[in-house]
Every structure is written in structure tokens, then in C-alpha cells.
Kinemage of the C-alpha trace (Angstrom):
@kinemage 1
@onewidth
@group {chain A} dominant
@subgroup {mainchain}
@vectorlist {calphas} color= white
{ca unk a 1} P 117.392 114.808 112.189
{ca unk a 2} L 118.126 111.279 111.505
{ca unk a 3} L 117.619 108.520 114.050
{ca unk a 4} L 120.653 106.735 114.877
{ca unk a 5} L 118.908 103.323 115.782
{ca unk a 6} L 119.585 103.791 119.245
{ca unk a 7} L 116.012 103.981 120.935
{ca unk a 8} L 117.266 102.609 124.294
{ca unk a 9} L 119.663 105.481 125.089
{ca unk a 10} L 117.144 108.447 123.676
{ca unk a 11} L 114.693 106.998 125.593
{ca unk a 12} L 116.426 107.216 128.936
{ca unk a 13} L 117.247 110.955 128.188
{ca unk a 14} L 113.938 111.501 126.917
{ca unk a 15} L 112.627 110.126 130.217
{ca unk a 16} L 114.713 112.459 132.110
{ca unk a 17} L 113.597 115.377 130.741
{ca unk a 18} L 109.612 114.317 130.587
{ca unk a 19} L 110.012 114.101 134.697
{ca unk a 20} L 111.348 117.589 135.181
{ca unk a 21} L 109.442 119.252 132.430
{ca unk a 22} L 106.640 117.889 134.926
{ca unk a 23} L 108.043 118.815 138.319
{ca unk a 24} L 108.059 122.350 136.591
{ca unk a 25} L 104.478 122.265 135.829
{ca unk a 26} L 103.939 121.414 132.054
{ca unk a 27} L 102.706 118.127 131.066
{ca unk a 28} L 104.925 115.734 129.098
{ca unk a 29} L 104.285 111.919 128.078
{ca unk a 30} L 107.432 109.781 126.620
{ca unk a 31} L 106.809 108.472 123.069
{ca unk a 32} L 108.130 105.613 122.054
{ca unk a 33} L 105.750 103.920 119.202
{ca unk a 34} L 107.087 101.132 117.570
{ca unk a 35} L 109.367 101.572 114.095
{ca unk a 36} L 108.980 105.076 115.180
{ca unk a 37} L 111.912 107.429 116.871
{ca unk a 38} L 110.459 108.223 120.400
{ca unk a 39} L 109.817 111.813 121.552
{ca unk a 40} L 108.655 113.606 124.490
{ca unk a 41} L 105.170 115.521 123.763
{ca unk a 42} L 104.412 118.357 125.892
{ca unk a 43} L 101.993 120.567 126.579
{ca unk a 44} L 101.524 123.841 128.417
{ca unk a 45} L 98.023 122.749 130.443
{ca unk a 46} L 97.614 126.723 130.570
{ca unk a 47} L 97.206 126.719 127.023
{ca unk a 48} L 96.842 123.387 125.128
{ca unk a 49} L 97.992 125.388 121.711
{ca unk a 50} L 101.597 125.711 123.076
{ca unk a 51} L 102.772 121.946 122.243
{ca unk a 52} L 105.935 120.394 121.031
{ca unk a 53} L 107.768 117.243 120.469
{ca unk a 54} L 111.453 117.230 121.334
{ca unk a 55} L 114.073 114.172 120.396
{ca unk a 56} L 116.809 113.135 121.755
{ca unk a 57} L 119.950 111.961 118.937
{ca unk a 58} L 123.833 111.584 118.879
{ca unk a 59} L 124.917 114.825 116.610
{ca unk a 60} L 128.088 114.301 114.202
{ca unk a 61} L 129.863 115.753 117.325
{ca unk a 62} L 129.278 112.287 119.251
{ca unk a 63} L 127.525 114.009 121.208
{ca unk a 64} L 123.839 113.390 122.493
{ca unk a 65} L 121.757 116.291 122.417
{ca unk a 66} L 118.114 117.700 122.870
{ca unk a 67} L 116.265 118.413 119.182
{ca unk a 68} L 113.340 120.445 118.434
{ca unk a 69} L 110.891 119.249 116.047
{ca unk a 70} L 112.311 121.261 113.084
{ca unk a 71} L 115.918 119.931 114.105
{ca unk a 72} L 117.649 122.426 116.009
{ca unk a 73} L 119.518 121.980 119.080
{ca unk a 74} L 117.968 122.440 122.274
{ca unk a 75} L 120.869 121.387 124.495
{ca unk a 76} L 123.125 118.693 125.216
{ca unk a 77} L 121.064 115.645 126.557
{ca unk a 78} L 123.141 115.124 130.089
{ca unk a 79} L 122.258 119.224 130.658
{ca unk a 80} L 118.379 118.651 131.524
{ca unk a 81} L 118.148 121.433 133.696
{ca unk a 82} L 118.963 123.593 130.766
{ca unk a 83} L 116.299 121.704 128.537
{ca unk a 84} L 113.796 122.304 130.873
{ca unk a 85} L 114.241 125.707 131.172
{ca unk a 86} L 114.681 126.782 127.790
{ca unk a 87} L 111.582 124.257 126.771
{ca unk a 88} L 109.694 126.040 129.673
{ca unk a 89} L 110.003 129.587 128.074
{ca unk a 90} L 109.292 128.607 124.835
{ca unk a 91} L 105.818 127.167 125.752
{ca unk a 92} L 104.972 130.037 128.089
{ca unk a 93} L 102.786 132.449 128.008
{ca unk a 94} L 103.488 136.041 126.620
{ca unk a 95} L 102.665 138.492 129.663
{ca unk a 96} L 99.647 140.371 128.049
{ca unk a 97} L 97.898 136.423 127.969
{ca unk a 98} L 99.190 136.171 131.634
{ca unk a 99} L 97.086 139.798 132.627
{ca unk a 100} L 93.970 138.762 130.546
{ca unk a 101} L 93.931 136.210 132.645
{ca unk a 102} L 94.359 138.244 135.671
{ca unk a 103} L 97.680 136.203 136.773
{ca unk a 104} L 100.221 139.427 136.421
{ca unk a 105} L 104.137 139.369 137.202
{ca unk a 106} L 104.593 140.840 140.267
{ca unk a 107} L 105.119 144.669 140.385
{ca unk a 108} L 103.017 145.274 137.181
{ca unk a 109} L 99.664 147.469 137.480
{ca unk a 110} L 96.732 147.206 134.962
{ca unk a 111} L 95.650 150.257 135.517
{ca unk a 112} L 98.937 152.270 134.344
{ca unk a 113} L 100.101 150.628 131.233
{ca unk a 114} L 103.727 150.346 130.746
{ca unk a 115} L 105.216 152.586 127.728
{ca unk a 116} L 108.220 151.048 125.828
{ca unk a 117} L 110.652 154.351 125.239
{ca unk a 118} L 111.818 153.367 122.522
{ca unk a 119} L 108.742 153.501 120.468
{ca unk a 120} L 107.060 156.785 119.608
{ca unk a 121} L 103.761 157.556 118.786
{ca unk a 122} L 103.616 158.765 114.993
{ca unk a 123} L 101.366 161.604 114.368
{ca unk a 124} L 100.276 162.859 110.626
């Protein structure tokens, strides 16, 4: 992704979505270094491994839209909401971290393990 020189208007979006990835519970600081394209650094405070930086650019389309790290599209930039979400699930944790930590979804027991039908045990 190339910066487009326009740090004022990323940073605004940016902004935006560091406020609701917080109202949903992650943690997420705006940076804006100097000479440097700003990004939004967040962190799962569940697990401090799941971390990303996400940009903000104009695409060829005109458009402004959410980036990933590695350059691919998140969402458009006025469509937080989506952002956040799909942000959220990427720096979640799987559901067997979520029981060994003893915080399981609703309706799942321990004690009876859940069989996926669609995978068979191979015997010799």
C-alpha cells in the first residue's frame, strides 16, 4: 500500500475505528509518527500475541478504505462497524483457548467433547 500524502483524512478514519475497536473491548492506540503513514495498533488484552496494525488509504477506486498490514482490504473506511467486527474476529480467540481458560460459549460442556461428523477416526 502506498501512502497518498493525505495523513489528515486517514487519521480521522483511523480515529474512528481506534474508538469502537475499544468500546468492543480490544485495545487500540492511533499512530501517527512523524514522516511515517499513521496506523491504528491493536491488541487483544486477552492475549497480547494477537496484534495488528491497520491503515487507512484512498484505493485506485477513489475510494478510502481499511488495509491490513500485508495490504488487503479490510473494508471501506466510512463502514466502521464492519471494520470493527471483522478486526474483532480476527484477533479473537479460537474456542479451545476460550475453554482452557474456563470462559466457554454458552451451551458447550467440557465434559462431552463435541465430534465433528465429518471426520472419521482411521484405524490400521
Amino acid at each position: 500500500m502506498e501512502a497518498n500524502g493525505n495523513h489528515a483524512a486517514a487519521t480521522v478514519y483511523l480515529d474512528k475505528l481506534a474508538e469502537e475497536l475499544t468500546n468492543r473491548g480490544l485495545e487500540a492506540w492511533l499512530m501517527a509518527p512523524p514522516g511515517r503513514v499513521p496506523s491504528v495498533y491493536i491488541t487483544n488484552p486477552g492475549a497480547r500475541a494477537l496484534e495488528e496494525n491497520v491503515y487507512t488509504d484512498c484505493g485506485k477506486d477513489g475510494l478510502w478504505w481499511f488495509w491490513w498490514s500485508w495490504a488487503e482490504r479490510i473494508s471501506m473506511a466510512d463502514d466502521v462497524d464492519t471494520a470493527a467486527t471483522v478486526i474483532a474476529q480476527v484477533l479473537s480467540l479460537p474456542r479451545p483457548a476460550l475453554s482452557a481458560l474456563g470462559q466457554l460459549p454458552v451451551g458447550l460442556n467440557p465434559a462431552k467433547p463435541v465430534r465433528n461428523p465429518a471426520c472419521r477416526e482411521r484405524r490400521p
